[in-house]
C-alpha positions in Angstrom: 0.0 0.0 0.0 1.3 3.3 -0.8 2.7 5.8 2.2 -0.6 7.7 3.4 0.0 11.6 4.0 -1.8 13.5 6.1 -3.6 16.0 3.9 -4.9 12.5 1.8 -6.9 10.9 4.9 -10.4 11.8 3.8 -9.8 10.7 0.3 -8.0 7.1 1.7 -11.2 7.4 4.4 -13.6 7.2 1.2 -11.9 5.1 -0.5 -11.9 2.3 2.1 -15.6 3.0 2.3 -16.3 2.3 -1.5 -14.4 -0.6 -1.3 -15.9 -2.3 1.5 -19.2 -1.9 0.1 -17.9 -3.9 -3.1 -16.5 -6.3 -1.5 -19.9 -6.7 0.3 -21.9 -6.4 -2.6 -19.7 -9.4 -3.8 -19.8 -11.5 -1.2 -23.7 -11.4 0.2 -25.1 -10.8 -3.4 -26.9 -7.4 -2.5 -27.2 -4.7 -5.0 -25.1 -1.4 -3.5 -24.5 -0.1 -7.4 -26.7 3.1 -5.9 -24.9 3.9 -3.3 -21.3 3.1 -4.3 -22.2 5.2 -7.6 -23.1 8.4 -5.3 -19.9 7.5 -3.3 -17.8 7.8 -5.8 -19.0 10.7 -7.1 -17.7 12.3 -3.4 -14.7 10.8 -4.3 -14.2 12.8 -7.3 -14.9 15.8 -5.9 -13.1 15.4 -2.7 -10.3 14.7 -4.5 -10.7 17.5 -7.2 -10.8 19.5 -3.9 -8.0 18.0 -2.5 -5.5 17.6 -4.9 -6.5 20.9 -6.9 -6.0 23.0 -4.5 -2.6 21.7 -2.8 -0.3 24.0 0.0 3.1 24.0 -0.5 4.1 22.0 2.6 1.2 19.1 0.9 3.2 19.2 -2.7 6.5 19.2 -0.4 5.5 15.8 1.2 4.4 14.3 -2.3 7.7 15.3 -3.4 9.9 13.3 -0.5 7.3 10.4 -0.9 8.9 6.9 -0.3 7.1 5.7 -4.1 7.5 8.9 -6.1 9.0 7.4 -9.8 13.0 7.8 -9.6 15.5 8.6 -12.3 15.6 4.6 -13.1 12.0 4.2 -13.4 11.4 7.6 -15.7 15.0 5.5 -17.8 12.6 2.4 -18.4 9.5 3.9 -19.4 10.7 6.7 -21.7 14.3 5.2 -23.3 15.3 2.5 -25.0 19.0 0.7 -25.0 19.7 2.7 -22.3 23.7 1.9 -21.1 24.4 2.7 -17.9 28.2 4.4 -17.3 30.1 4.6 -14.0 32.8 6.2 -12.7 34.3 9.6 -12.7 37.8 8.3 -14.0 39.5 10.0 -10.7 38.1 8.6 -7.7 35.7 6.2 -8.5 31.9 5.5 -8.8 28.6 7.4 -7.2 25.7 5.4 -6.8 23.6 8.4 -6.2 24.5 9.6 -9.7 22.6 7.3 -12.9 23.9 8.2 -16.2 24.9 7.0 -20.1 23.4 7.1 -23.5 20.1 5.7 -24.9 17.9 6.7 -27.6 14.3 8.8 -27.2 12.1 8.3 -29.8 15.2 6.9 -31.8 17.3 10.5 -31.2 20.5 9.6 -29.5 20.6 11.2 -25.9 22.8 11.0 -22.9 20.3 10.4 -19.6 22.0 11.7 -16.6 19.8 12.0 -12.8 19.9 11.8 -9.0 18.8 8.3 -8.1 17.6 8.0 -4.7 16.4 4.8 -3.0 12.9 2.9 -2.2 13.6 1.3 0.9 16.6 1.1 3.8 18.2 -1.1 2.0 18.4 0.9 -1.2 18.7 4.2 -0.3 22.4 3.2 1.9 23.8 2.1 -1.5 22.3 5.2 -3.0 23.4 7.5 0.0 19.8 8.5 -0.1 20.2 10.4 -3.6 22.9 13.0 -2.1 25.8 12.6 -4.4 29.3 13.0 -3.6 32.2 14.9 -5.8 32.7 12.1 -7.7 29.2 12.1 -8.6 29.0 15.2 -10.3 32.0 14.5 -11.6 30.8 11.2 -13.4 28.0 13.4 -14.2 30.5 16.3 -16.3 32.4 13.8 -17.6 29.0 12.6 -19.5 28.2 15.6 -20.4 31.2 16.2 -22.5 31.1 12.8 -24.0 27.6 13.9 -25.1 28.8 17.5 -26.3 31.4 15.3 -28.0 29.3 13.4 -30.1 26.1 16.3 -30.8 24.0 14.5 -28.0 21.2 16.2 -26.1 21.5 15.6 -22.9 18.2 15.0 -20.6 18.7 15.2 -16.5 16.6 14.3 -14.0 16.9 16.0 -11.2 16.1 14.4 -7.5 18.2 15.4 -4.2 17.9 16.5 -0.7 21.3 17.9 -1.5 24.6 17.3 -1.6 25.7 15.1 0.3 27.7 17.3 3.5 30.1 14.7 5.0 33.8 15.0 5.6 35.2 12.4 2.8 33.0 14.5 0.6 34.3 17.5 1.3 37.8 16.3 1.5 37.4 15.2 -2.2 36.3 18.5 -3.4 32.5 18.9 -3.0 32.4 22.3 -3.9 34.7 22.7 -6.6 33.3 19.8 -8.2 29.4 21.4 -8.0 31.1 24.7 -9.2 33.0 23.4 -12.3 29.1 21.8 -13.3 28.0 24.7 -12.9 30.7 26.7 -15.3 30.9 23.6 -18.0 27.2 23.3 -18.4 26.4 26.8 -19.0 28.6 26.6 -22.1 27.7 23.1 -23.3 27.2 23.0 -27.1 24.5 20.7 -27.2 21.1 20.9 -26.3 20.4 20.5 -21.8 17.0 19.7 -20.7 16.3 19.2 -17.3 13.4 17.9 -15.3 12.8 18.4 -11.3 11.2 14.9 -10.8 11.5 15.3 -6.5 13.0 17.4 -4.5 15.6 19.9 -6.1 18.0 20.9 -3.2 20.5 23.8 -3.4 24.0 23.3 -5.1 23.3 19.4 -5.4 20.5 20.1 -7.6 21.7 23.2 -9.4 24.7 20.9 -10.5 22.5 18.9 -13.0 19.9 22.4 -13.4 21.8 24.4 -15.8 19.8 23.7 -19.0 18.5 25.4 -21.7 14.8 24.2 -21.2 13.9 23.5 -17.4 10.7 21.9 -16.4 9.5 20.9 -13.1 6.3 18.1 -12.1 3.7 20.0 -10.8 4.3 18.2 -7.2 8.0 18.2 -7.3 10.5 21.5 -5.3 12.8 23.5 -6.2 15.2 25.4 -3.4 18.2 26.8 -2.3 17.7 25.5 1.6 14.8 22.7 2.5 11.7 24.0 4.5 13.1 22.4 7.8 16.4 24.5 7.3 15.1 27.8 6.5 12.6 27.3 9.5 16.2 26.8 11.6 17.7 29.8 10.1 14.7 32.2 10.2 12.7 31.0 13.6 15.5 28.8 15.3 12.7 25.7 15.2 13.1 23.1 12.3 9.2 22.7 13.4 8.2 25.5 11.7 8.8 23.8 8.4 5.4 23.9 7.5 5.2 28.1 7.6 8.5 28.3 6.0 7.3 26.1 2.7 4.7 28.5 2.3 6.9 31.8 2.2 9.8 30.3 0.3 8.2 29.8 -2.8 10.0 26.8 -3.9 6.7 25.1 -5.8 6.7 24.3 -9.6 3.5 27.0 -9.7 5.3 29.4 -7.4 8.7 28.9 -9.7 7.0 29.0 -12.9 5.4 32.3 -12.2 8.5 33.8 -11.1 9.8 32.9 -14.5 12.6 30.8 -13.4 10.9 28.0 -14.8 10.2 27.4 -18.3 7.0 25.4 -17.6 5.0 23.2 -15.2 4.4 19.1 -16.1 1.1 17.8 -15.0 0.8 15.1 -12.6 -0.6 12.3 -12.0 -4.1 13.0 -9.3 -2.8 11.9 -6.0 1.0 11.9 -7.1 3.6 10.8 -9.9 3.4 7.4 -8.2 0.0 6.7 -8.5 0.7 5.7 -12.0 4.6 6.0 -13.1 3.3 5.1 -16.9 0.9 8.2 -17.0 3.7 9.9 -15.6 6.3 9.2 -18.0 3.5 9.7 -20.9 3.0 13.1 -19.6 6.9 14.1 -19.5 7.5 12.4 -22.9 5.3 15.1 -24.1 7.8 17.9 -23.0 11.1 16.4 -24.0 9.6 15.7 -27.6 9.5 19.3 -28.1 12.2 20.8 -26.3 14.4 18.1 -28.4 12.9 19.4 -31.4 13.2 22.7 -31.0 16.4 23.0 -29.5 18.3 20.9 -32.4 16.8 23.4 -34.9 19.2 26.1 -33.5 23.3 26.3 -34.1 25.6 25.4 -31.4 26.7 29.1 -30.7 23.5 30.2 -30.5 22.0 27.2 -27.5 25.2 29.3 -25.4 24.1 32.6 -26.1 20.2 32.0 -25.3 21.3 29.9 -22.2 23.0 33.0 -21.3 20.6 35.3 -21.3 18.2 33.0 -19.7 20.3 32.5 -16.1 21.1 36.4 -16.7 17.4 37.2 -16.6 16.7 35.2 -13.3 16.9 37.7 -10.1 16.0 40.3 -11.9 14.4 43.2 -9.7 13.3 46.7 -9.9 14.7 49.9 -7.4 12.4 51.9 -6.0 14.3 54.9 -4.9 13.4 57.7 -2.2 10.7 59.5 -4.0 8.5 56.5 -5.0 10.1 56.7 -9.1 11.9 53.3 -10.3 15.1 53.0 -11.8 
């Protein structure tokens, strides 16, 4: 059974109801079709009422949920002869970094995301989808393969963070997010990325720097997580909740603050209530970013990448008598 949030226990409530009267009508032989029919009715609009009209702090726990599709499971559904690489040709490998080549609707592509885990189990190996240097590195040295070879290259972004341990940082944490960020903005080949999760600070921006991004409509997108900000701002993590809703870190928040080239629809109830819909819906998007972007000349994907990270932050100054600059 999938995790049960909070915000969804009417909607589970109903459900159980509707269900139970099924299995009743099956088993006594007693004709419920009225009733179930109004029933589920109220479940349609509870959860149009529900899921249409989300908080942040919901659509942050639907983004950390223990089923949400990964970078693997998006791999299987929208690639084919996908070829998994691994290592970073310094150090050695990063679980918590997936990546290689494989062809979208027969384009040669590299494929390149956090991968996070499903259980205990997985999520050790993965070091719960917080990469280490020689993750992003594995992750750069990709990207220039891809650059090498007129590739666009599709990321999938999904990460608490970085991950903030000693080894990590003895290894060059920082630079190694930093030289990401400098390679990618001049990549000559077409970079589309994809907040499927949770995209935390510098471990997120490190795969972010694309010329088309898009985010799933319950997935987040921030410098610091809720539970940190709350630290920083109120000195109690348990504020959480009142810091998701001022930090604007939602794909509808984002997109209106244009930092965001557009908002993928999800599944009702969650990307994992049906990964297939999910990936159907994303296919969609990368079709016609692909398409578009190959149209254009290599100096010219630089240039309008650019502009586009120039134009975020933008802001206008009011000065003393109330006239902007």
């Amino acid at each position: 059974m999938p995790e049960q949030l909070p915000f969804e226990k009417p909607v589970i409530e109903l459900r159980s109801k509707i269900a139970e009267l099924k299995e009743f009508t099956d088993e006594k032989g007693i004709d419920l079709s009225g009733e179930i029919t109004k029933l589920e009715d109220r479940l349609e609009q509870l959860e149009e009422d529900i899921y249409g009209n989300m908080k942040p702090w919901d659509r942050v726990q639907l983004a950390r949920h223990s089923q949400r599709p990964t970078t693997k499971d998006y791999i299987h559904h929208l690639f084919t002869d996908f070829f998994e690489m691994h290592g970073d040709r310094l150090y050695g490998d990063d679980a918590a970094i997936v990546g290689g080549p494989a062809f979208f609707e027969g384009t040669p592509v590299t494929v390149i995301g956090h991968q996070r885990g499903k259980d205990t189990k997985e999520n050790l190996f993965r070091n719960f989808g917080m990469p280490h240097p020689e993750g992003y590195r594995k992750a750069l040295r990709l990207m220039k393969q891809a650059e090498k070879f007129s590739r666009p290259i599709i990321c999938f972004i999904d990460t608490k963070g970085a991950y903030p341990g000693k080894a990590a940082e003895e290894r060059g944490q920082s630079e190694a997010i930093a030289r990401n960020l400098i390679e990618m903005a001049g990549l000559r080949t077409p970079v589309i990325c994809v907040v499927i999760g949770e995209g935390g600070s510098g471990g997120a921006l490190a795969l972010g720097v694309g010329d088309r991004i898009y985010m799933l409509e319950n997935s987040t997108y921030s410098v610091i997580s809720p539970e940190g900000a709350a630290s920083i701002l109120w000195k109690d993590a348990g504020e959480a909740r009142a810091a998701a809703e001022t930090m604007k870190i939602t794909a509808p928040d984002l997109f209106e603050l244009g930092i965001i080239d557009a908002v993928i629809p999800e599944v009702r109830g969650g990307a994992h209530r049906n990964v297939t819909t999910q990936a159907e819906n994303i296919r969609e998007y990368l079709e016609e970013a692909i398409h578009s972007l190959k149209k254009k000349d290599k100096e010219e994907l630089v240039q309008e990448r650019y502009e586009k990270f120039n134009r975020i932050g933008e802001y206008t100054y009011v000065n003393d008598a109330n006239t902007e600059e």
